[in-house]
N, C-alpha and C positions, 0 to 999 in steps of 0.2 A: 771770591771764587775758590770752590774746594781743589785741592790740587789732583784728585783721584776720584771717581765715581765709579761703584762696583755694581754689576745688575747680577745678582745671584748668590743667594746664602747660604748654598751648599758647602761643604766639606773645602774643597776646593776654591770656592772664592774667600769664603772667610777665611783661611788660610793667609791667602794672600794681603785680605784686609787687616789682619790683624802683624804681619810682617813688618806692610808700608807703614802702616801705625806705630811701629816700635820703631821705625827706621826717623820718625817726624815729620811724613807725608801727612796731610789733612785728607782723610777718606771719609768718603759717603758707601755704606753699603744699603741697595736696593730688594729688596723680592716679595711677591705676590702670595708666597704661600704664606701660610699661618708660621708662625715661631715653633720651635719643637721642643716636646714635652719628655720628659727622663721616661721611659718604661719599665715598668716593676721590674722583668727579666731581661736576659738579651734575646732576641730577637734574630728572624732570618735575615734581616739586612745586615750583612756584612763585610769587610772590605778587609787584604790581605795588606799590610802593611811592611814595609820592607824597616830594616835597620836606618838608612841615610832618612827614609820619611820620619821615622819616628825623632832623630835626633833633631830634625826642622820643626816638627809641632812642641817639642819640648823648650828649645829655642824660642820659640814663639810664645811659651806659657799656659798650652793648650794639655800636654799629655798630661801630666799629675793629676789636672783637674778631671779625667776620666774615671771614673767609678772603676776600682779593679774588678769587680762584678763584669764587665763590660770588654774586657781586655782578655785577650790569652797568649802566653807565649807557646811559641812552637819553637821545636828544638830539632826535627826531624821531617822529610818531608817521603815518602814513598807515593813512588808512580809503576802504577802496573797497565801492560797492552794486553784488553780483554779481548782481545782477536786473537793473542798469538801466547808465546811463553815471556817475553823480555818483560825485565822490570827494570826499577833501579830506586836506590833510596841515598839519601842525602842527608847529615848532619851536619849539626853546624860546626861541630868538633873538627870536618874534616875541610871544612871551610873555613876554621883560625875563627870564627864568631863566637860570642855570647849566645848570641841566637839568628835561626832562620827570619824571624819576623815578627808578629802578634795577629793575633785572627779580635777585631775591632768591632765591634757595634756602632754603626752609622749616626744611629739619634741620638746616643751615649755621646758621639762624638761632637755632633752638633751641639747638643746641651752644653758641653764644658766651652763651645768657640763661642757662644753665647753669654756665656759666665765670663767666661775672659773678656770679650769685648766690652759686655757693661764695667766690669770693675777697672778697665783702663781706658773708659769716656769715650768708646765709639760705639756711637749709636745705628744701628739696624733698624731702617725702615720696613717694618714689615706690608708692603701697599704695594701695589699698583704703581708704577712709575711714568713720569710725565712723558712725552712724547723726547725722548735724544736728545734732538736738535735743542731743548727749552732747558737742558741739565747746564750750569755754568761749570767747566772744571777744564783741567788744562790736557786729562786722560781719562778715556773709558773702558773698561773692562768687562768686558762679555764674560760672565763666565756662568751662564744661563742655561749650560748642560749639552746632552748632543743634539737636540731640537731650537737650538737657541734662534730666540725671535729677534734678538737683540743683532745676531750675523748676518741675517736676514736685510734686515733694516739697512746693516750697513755696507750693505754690496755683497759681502766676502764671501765668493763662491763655493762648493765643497766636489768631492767625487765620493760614491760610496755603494754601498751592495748589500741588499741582504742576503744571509746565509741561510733563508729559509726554515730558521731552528728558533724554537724560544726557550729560555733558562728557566726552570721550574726550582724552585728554591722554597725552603723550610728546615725546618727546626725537628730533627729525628734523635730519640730518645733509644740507646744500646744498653742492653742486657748485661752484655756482658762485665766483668769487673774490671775495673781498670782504676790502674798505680796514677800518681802522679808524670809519671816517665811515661805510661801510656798514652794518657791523656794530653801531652805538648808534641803530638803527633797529626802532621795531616796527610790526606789521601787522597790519590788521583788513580781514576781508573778511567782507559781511553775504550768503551762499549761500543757494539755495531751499531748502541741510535745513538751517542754523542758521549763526550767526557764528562764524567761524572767526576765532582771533587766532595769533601767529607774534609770539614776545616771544625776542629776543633773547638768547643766552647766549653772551658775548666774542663775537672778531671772524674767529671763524674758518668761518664756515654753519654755526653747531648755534642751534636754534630750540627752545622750546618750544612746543609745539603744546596749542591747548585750544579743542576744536571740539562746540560744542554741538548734537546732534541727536534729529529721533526717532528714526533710525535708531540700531542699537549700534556705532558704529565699530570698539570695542573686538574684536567678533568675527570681522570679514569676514578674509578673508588677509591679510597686508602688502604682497604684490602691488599687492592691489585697495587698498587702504590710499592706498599710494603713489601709487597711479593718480588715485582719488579726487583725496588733497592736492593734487598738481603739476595737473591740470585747472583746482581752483577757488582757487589763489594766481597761475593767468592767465599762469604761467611768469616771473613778474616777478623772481621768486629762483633761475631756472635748476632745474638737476634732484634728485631728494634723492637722494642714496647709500647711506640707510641709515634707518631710525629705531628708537628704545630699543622697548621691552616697550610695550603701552598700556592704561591702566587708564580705569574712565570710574566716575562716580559722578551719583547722580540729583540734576537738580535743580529747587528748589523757594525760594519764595517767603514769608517768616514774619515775622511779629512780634507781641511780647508786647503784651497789652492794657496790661500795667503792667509797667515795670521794677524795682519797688520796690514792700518790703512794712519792718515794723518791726524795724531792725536786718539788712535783707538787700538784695541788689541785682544783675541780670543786667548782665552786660558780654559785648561781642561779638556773637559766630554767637546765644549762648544768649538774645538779648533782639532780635537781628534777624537775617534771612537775606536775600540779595539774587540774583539773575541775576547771574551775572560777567560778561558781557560788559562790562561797562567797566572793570574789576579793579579794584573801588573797596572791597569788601566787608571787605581786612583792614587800610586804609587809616578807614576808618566805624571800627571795634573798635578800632585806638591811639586816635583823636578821645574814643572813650568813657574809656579811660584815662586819658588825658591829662586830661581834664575831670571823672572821679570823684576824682583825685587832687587838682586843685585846691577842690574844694569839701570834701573831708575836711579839709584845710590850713584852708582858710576859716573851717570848723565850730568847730575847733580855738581859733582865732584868738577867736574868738565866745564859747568857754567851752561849747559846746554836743557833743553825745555824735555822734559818728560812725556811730552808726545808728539817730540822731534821725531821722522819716519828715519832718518838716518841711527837714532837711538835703538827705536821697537825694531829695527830690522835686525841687528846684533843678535836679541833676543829671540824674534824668528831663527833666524841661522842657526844660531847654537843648538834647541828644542826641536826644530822641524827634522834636522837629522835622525838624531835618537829618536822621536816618537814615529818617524818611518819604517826606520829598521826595526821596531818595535810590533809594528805594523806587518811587514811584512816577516817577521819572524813566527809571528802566532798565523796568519796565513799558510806559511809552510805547513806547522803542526796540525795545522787543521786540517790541511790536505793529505798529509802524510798517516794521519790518524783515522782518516775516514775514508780512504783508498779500503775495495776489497778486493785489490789484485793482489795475489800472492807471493809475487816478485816483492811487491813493496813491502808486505807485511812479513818477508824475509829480514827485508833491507831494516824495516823496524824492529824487528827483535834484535836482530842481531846487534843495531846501531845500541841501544839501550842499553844492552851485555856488554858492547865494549866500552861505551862512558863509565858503564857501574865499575869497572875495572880497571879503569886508569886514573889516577888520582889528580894529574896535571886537567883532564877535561872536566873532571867531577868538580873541581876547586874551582876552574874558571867558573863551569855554568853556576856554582856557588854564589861564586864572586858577582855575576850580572843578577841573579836573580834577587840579590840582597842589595842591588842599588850601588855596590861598590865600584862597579866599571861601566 
């Protein structure tokens, strides 16, 4: 009997498979999709990675093996309110950090947990999985994304909303010239259709773009595309040249009433979903690895079975707080951001003016947004 079976091969479960695997867990990881292939460049999928995440994939044997092609650091972060005048910008200098983060390529990522896995003997099924109940293992791990068929299956309720907006995301090529110092910069601007972010890839003006709207950005021309962009980033990055294909996907707001049933447990998108505007979402899913893995070790320790419900429920506890208030933090800014009462978008500028100006708020929101607190 394998001691752990994994239904999901994303970022987020292999993560975890390849932890329990170092830890001396015997894991099975499962998934339907095809394996993934290196891409020549990066790409618009990307994922905003915090400091604490990064120093868990390195841990784990995953980060070196990422192409630096693939990777950027950011050192800086500016947020501007396109409704009002309040900005505020963030270094990491003033936050006692190396750095804000790194802007990732997802299949980049997945490629190197791939690499890692084969050269340390855990093998990824890449198929179709038998029905649950026929899997022998002592734990099972959903971590099948925020559609997961696998939570489904096993009761575990959720509550959730859509926000009526889809993320339109690609690959925008700037004009302008930019330093190295330039370029370990990212950008958030809060627009009357949705927050637009501008995450950095190397230092040459190629941006990832991931702009939430009710409109479909995805469909307008690239003309108007363009037009759009370069209007509401206020020309502060000069003119784009070009940008990739653009995909948009819907988004929405979810989490399980329970993470955990006897002998099973959601990790990731499958147990919460958030608003990206702050790109905290796949940064919340390593914390959940990271902290399922210590509490099977724990379990272990204790003499007790690893999908003992008095075990996964620690686990629940610990995560379901943080990925709440997580939950409802990006909620506020959503509402606070997309309010066109005047009152509020006083209360907004003005709130943004005094964070930028006080160094004790600016350090904390530092400190959380880098996974420290």
């Amino acid at each position: 009997m394998t001691d752990v079976v994994i239904i999901g091969a994303g970022f987020i479960g292999m993560s975890f498979a390849l932890a329990a695997h170092k830890q001396g867990f015997g894991v099975e990881v499962y998934d339907k999709a095809a394996a993934p292939v290196l891409p020549k460049t990066v790409t618009s999928q990307v994922i905003a990675v915090n400091p604490v995440s990064a120093e868990f994939l390195s841990g784990i044997g995953v980060w070196n093996l990422i192409p630096d092609r693939f990777v950027t650091r950011y050192d800086q972060m500016s947020v501007f309110d396109g409704q009002g005048s309040g900005s505020i910008s963030f270094t990491a200098e003033e936050g006692g950090l190396p750095c804000l983060g790194y802007i990732v390529d997802q299949v980049a990522l997945r490629v190197a947990m791939s690499e890692c896995a084969l050269s340390q003997g855990l093998e990824v099924k890449w198929t179709e999985t038998a029905d649950i109940d026929e899997l022998q293992r002592d734990l099972l791990v959903a971590a099948d994304g925020a559609h997961s068929a696998t939570r489904e299956k096993l009761g575990l309720k959720k509550m959730g909303y859509s926000y009526d907006q889809s993320a339109t995301v690609c690959v925008a090529q700037f004009g302008q010239e930019f330093t190295a110092e330039r370029g370990q910069q990212a950008y958030q601007w809060f627009c009357d259709s949705g927050p637009l972010a501008l995450l950095p890839l190397g230092d040459q003006g190629k941006f990832a773009v991931v702009w939430s709207s009710s409109e479909d950005m995805a469909s307008i021309s690239e003309s108007a595309f363009i037009s759009a962009l370069e209007e509401s980033t206020e020309d502060k990055l000069g003119r784009i040249h070009g940008v990739s294909s653009r995909h948009s996907f819907p988004l929405m707001q979810q989490h399980a009433w329970r993470y955990v049933t006897e002998g099973a447990v959601l990790l990731g998108d499958a147990a919460h979903a958030i608003h990206p505007l702050a790109g905290q979402g796949a940064n919340l899913g390593f914390a959940d690895a990271s902290c399922l893995v210590t509490e099977l070790c724990a379990a272990r320790l204790e003499g007790r079975g690893i999908g003992d419900l008095g075990v996964l429920k620690r686990y629940e506890k610990k995560r379901k707080t943080d990925n709440h208030l997580a939950a409802l933090a990006m909620e506020g800014f959503h509402r606070l951001f997309t309010s066109d009462s005047s009152i509020v978008g006083l209360v907004r500028s003005r709130g943004l003016r005094l964070v930028n100006e006080n160094k004790t708020l600016k350090r904390l929101a530092i400190s959380v947004a880098s996974g420290r607190v």
